[in-house]
C-alpha positions as CSV (number, residue, x, y, z in Angstrom):
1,X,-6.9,-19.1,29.5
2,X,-6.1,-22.4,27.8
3,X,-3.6,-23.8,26.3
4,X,-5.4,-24.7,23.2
5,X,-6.3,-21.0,22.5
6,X,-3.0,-20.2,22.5
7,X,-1.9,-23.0,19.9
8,X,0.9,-22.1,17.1
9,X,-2.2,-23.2,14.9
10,X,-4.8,-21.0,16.3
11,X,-2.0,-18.2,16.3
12,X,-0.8,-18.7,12.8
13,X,-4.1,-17.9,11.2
14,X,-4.1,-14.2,11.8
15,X,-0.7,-13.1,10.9
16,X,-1.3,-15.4,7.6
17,X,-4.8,-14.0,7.1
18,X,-2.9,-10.4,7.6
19,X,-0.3,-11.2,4.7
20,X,-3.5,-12.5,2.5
21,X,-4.8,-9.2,2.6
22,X,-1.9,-7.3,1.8
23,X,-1.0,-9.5,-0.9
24,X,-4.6,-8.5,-2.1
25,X,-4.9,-4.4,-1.5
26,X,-0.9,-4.3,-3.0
27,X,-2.3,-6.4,-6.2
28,X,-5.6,-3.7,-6.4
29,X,-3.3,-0.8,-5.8
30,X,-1.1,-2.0,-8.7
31,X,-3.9,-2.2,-11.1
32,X,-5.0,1.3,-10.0
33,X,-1.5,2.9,-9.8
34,X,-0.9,1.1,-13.7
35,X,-3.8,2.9,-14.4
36,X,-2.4,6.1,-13.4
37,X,0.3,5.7,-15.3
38,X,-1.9,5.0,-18.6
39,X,-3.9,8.3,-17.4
40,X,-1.0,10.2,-17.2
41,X,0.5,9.0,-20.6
42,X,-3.0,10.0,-22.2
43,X,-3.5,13.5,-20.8
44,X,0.5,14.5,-21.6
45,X,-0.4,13.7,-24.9
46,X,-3.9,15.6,-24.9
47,X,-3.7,17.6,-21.8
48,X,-7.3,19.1,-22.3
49,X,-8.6,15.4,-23.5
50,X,-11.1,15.9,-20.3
51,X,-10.9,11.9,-19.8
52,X,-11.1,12.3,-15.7
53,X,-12.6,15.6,-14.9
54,X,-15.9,15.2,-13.0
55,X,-15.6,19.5,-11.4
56,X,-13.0,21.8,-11.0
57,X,-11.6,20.3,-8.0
58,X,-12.7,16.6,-8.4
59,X,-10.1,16.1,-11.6
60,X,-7.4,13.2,-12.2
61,X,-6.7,15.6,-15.3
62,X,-5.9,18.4,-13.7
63,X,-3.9,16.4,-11.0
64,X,-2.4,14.5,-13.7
65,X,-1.5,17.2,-15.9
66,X,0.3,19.5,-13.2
67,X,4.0,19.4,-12.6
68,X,3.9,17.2,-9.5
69,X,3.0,14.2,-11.7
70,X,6.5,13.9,-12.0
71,X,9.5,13.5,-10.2
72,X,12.4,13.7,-12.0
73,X,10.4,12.8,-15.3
74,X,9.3,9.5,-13.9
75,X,5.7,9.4,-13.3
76,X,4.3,9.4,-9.7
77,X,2.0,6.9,-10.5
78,X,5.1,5.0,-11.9
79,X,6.0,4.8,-8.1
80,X,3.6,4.1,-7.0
81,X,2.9,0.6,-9.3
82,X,7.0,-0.3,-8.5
83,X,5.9,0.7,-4.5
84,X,2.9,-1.8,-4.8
85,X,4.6,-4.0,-6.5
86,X,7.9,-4.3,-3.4
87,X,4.8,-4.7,-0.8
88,X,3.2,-7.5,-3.1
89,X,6.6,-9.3,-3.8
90,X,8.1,-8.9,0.2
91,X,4.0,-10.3,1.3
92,X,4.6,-13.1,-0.9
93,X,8.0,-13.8,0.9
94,X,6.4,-13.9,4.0
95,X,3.9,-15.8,3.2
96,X,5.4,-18.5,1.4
97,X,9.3,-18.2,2.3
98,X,8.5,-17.9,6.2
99,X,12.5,-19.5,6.8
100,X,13.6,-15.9,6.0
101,X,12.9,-14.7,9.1
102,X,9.0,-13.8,9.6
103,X,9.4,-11.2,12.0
104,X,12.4,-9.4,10.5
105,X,10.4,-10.0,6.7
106,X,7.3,-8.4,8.3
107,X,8.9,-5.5,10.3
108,X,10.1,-4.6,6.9
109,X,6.9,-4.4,5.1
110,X,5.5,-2.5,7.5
111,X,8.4,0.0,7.5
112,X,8.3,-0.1,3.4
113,X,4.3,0.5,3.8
114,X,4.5,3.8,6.2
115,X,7.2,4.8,3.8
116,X,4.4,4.7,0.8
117,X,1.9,6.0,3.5
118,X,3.7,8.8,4.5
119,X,4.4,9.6,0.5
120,X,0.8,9.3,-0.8
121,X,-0.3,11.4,2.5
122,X,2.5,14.3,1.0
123,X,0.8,14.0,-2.5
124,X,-2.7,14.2,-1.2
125,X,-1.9,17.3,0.6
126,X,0.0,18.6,-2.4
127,X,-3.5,17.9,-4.5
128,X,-5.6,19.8,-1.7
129,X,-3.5,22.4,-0.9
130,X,-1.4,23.3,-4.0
131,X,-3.2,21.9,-6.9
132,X,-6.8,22.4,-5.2
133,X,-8.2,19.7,-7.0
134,X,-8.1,15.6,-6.0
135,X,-7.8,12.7,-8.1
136,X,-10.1,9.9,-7.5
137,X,-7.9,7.1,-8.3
138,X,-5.6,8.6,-6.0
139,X,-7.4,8.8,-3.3
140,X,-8.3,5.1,-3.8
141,X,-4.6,4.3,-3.6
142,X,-4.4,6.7,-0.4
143,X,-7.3,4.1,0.7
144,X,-5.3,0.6,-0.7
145,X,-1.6,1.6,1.2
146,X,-3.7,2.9,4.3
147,X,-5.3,-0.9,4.5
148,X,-2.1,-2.3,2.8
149,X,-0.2,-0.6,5.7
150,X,-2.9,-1.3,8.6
151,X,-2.6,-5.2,7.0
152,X,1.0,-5.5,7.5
153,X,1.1,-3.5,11.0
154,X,-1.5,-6.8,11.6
155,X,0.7,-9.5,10.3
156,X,3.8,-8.0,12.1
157,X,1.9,-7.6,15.2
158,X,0.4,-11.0,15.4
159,X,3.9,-12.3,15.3
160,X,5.1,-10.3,18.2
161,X,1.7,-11.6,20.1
162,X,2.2,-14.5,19.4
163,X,5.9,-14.9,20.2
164,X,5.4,-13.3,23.3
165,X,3.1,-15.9,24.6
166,X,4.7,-19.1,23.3
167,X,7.7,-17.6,25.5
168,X,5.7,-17.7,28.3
169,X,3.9,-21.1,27.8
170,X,7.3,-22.1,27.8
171,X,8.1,-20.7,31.1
């Protein structure tokens, strides 16, 4: 293989690419958790408003209106947006503040997206099995921190590749 492949240029692309794309799905899964959160405000005030309900189990109202909207009183979806919004703000950082330790910065958004992985996973299974009914703008942010956490696992990765082999170019 030659050296030129394996340039800190050539390299550099993908992780940055990676961060690119997680700044993007974390922006998009912002706008859809905000609009959750305006969903949610809506249907507490009008519970039987019917402004998501497409069947009896395909219904953001009936998700929406149950008592594992909240936690504590603070919306889910208001989680969700402050969730996007960490993954958005620590993408930026590692994107444009790269000084602050790229791998250490980008083993962290990876850990902070499983975290919202794992926690959207537990409320889709608490809207199949409990509630019996999904939420189509929750299953789209299921789809945005999937690819928000696939995107950072890239960025991280690509580091860690390419670390790897400027240590043994340098060897």
């Amino acid at each position: 293989m030659s050296r030129r492949f394996w340039s800190p240029q050539r390299v550099d692309a993908s992780p940055r690419t990676a961060l690119w794309l997680v700044l993007l799905l974390s922006g998009m899964g912002m706008a859809v958790a905000y609009y959750l959160v305006t969903l949610h405000a809506a249907i507490a005030r009008n519970p039987h408003r019917g402004l998501c309900t497409f069947t009896d189990t395909i219904s953001c109202d009936a998700v929406l209106a149950s008592p594992y909207a909240e936690i504590a009183g603070v919306p889910v979806a208001l989680i969700g947006v402050a969730g996007f919004a960490g993954l958005f703000g620590l993408a930026a950082v590692c994107l444009f503040i790269p000084q602050w330790g790229p791998c250490k910065m980008r083993a962290v958004l990876v850990l902070v997206a499983a975290v919202g992985l794992c926690f959207e996973l537990v409320l889709t299974g608490v809207e199949v099995v409990i509630i019996q009914a999904v939420c189509p703008y929750c299953l789209t942010a299921l789809g945005l921190i999937a690819g928000t956490f696939l995107a950072a696992l890239w960025a991280w990765r690509s580091v860690q590749f390419a670390s790897v082999h400027a240590e043994a170019d340098h060897a």
